[in-house]
Backbone atoms as SQL, in Angstrom:
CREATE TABLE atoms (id INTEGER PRIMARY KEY, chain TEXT, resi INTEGER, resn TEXT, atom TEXT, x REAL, y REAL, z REAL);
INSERT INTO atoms VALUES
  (1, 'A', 1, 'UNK', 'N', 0.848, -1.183, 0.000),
  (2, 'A', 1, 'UNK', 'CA', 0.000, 0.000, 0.000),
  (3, 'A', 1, 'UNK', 'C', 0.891, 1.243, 0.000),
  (4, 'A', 2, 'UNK', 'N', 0.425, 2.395, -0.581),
  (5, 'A', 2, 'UNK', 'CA', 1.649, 3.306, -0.812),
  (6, 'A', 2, 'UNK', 'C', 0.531, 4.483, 0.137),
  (7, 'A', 3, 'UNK', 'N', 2.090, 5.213, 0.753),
  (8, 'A', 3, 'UNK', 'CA', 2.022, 5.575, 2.248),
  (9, 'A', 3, 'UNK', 'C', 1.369, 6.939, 1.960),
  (10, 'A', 4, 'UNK', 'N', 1.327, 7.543, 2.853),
  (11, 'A', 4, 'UNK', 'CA', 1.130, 8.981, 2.446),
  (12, 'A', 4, 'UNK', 'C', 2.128, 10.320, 1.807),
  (13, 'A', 5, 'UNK', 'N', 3.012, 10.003, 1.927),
  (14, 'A', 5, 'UNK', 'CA', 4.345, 10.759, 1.397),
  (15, 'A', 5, 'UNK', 'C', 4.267, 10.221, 0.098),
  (16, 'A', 6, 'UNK', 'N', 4.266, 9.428, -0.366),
  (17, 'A', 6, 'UNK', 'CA', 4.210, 8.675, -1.744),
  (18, 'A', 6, 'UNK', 'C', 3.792, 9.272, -2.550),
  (19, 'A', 7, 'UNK', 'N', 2.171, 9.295, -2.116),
  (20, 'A', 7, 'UNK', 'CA', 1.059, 10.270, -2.891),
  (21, 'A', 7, 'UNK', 'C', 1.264, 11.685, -3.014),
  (22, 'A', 8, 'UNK', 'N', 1.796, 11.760, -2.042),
  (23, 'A', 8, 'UNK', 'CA', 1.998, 13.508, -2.654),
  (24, 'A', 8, 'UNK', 'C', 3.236, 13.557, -3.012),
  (25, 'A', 9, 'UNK', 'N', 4.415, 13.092, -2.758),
  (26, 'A', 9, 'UNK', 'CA', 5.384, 13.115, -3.748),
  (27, 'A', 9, 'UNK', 'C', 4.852, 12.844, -5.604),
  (28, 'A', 10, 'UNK', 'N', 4.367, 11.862, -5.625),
  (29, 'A', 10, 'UNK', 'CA', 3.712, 11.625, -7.350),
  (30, 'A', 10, 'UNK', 'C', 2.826, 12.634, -7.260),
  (31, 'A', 11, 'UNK', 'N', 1.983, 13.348, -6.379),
  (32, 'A', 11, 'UNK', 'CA', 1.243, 14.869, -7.479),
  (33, 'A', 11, 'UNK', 'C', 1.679, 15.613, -7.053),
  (34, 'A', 12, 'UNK', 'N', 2.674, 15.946, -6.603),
  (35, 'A', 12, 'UNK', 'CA', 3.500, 16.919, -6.704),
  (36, 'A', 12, 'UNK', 'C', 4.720, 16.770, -8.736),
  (37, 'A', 13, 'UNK', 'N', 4.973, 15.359, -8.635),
  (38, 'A', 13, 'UNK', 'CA', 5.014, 15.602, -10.070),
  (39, 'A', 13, 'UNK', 'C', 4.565, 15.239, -11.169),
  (40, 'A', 14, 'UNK', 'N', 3.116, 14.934, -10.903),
  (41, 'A', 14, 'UNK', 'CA', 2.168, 14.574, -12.038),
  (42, 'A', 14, 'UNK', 'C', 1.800, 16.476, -12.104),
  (43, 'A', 15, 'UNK', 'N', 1.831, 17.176, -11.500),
  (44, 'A', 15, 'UNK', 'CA', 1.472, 18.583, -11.360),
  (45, 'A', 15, 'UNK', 'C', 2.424, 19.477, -12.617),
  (46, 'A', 16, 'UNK', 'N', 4.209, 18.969, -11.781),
  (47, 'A', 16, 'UNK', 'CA', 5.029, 19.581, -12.219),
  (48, 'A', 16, 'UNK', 'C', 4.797, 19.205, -13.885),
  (49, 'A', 17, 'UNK', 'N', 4.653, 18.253, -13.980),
  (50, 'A', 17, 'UNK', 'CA', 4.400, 17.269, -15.810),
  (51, 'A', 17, 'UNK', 'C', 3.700, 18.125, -16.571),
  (52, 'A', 18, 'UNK', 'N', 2.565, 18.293, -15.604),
  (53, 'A', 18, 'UNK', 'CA', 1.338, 18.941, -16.620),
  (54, 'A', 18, 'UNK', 'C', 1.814, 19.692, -16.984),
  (55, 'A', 19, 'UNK', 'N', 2.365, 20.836, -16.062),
  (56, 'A', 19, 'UNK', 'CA', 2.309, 22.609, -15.877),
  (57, 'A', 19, 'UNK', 'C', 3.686, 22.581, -17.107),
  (58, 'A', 20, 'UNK', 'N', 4.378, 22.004, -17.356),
  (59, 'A', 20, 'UNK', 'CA', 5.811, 21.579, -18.159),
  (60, 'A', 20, 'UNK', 'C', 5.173, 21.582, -19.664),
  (61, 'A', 21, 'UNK', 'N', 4.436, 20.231, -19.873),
  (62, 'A', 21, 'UNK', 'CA', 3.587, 19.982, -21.081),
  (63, 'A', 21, 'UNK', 'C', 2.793, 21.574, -21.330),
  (64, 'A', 22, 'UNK', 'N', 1.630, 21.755, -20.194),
  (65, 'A', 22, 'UNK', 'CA', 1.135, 22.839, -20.731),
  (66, 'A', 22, 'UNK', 'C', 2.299, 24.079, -21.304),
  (67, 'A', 23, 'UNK', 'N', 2.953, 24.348, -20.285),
  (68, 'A', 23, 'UNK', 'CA', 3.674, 25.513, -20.764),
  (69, 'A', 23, 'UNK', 'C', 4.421, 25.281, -22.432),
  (70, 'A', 24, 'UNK', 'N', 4.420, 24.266, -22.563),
  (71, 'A', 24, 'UNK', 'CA', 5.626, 23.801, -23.678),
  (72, 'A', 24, 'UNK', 'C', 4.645, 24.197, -25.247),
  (73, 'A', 25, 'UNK', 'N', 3.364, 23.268, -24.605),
  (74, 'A', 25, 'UNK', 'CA', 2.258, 23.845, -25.561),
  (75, 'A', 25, 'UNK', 'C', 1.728, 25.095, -26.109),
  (76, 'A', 26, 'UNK', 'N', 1.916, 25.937, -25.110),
  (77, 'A', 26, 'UNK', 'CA', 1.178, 27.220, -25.270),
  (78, 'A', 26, 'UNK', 'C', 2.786, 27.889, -26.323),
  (79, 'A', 27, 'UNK', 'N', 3.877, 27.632, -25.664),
  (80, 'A', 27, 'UNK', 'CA', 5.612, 28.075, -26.664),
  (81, 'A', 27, 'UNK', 'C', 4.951, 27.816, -28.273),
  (82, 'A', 28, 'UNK', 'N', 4.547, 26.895, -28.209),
  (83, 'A', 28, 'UNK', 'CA', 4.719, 25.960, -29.170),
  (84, 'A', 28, 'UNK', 'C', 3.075, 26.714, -30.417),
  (85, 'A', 29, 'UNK', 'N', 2.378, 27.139, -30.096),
  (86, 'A', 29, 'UNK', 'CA', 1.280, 27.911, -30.202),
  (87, 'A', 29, 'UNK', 'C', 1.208, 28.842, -30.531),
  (88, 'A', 30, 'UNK', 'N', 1.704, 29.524, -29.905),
  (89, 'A', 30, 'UNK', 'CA', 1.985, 31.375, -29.778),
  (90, 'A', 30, 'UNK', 'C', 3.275, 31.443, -29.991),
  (91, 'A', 31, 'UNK', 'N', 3.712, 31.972, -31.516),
  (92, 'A', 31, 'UNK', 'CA', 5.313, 32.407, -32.015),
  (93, 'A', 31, 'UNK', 'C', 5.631, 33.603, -30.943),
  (94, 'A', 32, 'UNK', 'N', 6.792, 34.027, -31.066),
  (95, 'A', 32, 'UNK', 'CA', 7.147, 34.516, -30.458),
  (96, 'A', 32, 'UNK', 'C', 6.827, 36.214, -31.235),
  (97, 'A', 33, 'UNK', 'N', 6.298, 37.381, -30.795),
  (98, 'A', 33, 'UNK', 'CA', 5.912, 38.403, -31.246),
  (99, 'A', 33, 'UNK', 'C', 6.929, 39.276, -31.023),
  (100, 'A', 34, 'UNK', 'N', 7.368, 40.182, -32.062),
  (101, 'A', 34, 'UNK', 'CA', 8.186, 41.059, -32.218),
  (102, 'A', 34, 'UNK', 'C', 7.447, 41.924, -33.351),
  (103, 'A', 35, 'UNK', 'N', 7.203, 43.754, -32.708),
  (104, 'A', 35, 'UNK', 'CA', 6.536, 44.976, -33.346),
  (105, 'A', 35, 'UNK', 'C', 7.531, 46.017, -33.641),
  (106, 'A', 36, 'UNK', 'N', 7.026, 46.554, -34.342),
  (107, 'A', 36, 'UNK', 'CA', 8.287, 47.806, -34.453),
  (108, 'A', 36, 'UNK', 'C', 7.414, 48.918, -35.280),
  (109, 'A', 37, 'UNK', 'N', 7.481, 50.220, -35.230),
  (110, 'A', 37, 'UNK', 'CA', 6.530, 51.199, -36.075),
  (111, 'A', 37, 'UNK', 'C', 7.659, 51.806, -36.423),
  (112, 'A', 38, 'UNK', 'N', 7.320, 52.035, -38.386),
  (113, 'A', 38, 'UNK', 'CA', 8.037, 53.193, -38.908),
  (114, 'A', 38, 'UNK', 'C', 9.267, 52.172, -38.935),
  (115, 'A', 39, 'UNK', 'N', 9.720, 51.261, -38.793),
  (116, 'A', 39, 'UNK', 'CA', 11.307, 50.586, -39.107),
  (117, 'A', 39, 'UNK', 'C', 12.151, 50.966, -37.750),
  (118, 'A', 40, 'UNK', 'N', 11.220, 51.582, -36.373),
  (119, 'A', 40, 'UNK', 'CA', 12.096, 51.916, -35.170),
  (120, 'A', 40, 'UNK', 'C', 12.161, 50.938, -34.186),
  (121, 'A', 41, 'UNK', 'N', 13.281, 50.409, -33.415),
  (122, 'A', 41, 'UNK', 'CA', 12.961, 49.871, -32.654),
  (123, 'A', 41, 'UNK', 'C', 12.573, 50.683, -31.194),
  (124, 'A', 42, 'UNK', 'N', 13.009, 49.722, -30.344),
  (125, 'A', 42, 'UNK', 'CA', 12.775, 50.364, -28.603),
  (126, 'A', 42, 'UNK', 'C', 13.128, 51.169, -28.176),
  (127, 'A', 43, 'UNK', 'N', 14.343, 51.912, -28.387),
  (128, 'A', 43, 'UNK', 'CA', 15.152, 52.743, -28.164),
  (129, 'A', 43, 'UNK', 'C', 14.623, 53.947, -29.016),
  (130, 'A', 44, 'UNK', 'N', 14.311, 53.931, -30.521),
  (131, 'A', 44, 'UNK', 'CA', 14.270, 54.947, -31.130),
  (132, 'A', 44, 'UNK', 'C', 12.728, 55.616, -30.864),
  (133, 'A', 45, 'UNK', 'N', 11.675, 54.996, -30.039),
  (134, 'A', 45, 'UNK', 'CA', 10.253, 54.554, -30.096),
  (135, 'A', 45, 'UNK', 'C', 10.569, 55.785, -28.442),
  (136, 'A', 46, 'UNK', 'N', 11.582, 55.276, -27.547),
  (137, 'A', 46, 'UNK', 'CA', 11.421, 55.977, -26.242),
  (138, 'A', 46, 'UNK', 'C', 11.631, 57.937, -26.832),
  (139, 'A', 47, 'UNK', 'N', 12.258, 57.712, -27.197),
  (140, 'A', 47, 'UNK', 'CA', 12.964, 58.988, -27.851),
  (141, 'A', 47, 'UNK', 'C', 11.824, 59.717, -29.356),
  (142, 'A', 48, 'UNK', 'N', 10.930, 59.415, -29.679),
  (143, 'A', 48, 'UNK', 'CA', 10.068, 59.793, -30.696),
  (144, 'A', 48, 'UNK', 'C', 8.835, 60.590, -29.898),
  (145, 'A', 49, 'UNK', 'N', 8.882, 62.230, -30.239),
  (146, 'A', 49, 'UNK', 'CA', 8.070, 62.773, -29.367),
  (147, 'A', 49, 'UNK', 'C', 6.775, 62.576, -29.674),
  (148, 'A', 50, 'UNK', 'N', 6.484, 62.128, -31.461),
  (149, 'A', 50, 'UNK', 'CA', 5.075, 61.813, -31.989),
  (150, 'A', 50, 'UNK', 'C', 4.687, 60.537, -31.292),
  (151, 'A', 51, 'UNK', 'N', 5.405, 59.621, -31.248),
  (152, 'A', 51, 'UNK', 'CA', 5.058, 58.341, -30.389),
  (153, 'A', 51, 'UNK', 'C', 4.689, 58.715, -29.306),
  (154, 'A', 52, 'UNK', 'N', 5.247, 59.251, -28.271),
  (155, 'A', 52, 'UNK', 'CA', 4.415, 59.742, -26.849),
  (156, 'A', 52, 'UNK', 'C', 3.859, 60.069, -27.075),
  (157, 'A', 53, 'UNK', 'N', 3.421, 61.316, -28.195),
  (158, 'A', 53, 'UNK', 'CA', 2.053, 62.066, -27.686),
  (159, 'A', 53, 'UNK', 'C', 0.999, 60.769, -28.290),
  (160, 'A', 54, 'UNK', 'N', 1.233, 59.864, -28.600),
  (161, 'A', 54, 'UNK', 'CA', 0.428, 59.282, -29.564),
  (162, 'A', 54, 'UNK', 'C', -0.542, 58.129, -28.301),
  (163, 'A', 55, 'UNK', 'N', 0.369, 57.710, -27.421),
  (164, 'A', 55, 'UNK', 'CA', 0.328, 56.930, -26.630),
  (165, 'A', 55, 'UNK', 'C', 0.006, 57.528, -25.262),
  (166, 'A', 56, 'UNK', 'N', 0.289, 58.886, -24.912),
  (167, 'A', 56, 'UNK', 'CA', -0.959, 59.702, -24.101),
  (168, 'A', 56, 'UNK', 'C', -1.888, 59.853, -24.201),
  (169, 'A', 57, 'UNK', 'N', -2.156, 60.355, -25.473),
  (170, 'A', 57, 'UNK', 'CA', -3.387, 60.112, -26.349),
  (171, 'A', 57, 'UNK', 'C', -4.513, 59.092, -25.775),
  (172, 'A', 58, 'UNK', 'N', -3.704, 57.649, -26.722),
  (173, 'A', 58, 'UNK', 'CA', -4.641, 56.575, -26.270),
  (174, 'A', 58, 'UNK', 'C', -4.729, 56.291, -24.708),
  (175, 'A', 59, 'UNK', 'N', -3.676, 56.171, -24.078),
  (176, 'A', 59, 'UNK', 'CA', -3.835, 55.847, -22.640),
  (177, 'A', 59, 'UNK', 'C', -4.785, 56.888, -21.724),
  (178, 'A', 60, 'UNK', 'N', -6.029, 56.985, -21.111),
  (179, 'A', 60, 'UNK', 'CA', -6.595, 57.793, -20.996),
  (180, 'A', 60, 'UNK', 'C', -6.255, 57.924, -19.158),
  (181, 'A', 61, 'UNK', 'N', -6.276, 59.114, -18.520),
  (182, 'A', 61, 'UNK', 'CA', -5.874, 58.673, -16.962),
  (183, 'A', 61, 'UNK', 'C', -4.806, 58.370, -16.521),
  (184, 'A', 62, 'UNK', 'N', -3.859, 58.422, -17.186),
  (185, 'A', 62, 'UNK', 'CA', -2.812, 58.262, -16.959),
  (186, 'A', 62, 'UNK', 'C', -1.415, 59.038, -17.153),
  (187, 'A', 63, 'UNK', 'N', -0.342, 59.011, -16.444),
  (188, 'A', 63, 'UNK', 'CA', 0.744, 59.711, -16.952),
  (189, 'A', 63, 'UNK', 'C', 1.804, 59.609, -17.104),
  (190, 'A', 64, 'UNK', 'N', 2.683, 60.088, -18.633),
  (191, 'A', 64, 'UNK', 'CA', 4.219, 59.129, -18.614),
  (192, 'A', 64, 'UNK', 'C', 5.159, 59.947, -18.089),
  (193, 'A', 65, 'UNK', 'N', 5.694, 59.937, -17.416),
  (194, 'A', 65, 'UNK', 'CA', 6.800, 60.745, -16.828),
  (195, 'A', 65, 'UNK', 'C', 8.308, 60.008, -16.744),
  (196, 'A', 66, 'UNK', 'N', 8.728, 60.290, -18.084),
  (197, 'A', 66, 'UNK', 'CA', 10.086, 59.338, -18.337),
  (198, 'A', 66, 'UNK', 'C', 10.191, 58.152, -19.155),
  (199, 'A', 67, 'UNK', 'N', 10.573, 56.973, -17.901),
  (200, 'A', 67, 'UNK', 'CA', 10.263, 55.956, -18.443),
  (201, 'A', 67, 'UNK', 'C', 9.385, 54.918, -17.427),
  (202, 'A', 68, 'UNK', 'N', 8.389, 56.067, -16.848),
  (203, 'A', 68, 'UNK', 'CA', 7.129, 55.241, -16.235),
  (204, 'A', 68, 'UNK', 'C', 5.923, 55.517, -17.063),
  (205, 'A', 69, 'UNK', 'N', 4.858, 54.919, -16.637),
  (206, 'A', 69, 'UNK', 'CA', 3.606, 55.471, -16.425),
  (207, 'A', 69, 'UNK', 'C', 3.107, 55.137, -15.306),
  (208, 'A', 70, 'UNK', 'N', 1.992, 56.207, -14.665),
  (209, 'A', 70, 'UNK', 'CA', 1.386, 56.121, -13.354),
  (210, 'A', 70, 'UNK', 'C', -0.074, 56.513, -13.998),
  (211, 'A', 71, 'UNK', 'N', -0.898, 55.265, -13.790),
  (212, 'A', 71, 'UNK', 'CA', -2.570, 55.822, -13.812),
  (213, 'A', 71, 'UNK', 'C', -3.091, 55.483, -12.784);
């Protein structure tokens, strides 16, 4: 008869299995996404004053000050 430590040792990694499989699945699903506007990347995007105002704009309640936002 298998004890009580047993059992939760095995779902502890019938758990770990799943959460492994699932995660591997969802990689495997969803490519990996990479955006860029205008041919800029991240750097040139922080530094573009039309991009901020563009993104104050949409963000309503909120405010960028740097390289935060606080809403």
């Amino acid at each position: 008869m298998i004890d009580r430590y047993t059992k939760v040792l095995l779902t502890v990694i019938a758990v770990n299995l799943t959460v492994m499989v699932g995660w591997g699945a969802v990689k495997v699903l969803v490519p990996e996404v990479r955006a860029e506007v205008a041919g800029m990347d991240y750097y040139d995007l922080r530094t573009d004053y039309d991009f901020k105002k563009a993104v104050r704009y949409i963000v309503e309640d909120c405010d960028v000050d740097g390289d935060s936002i606080d809403c």
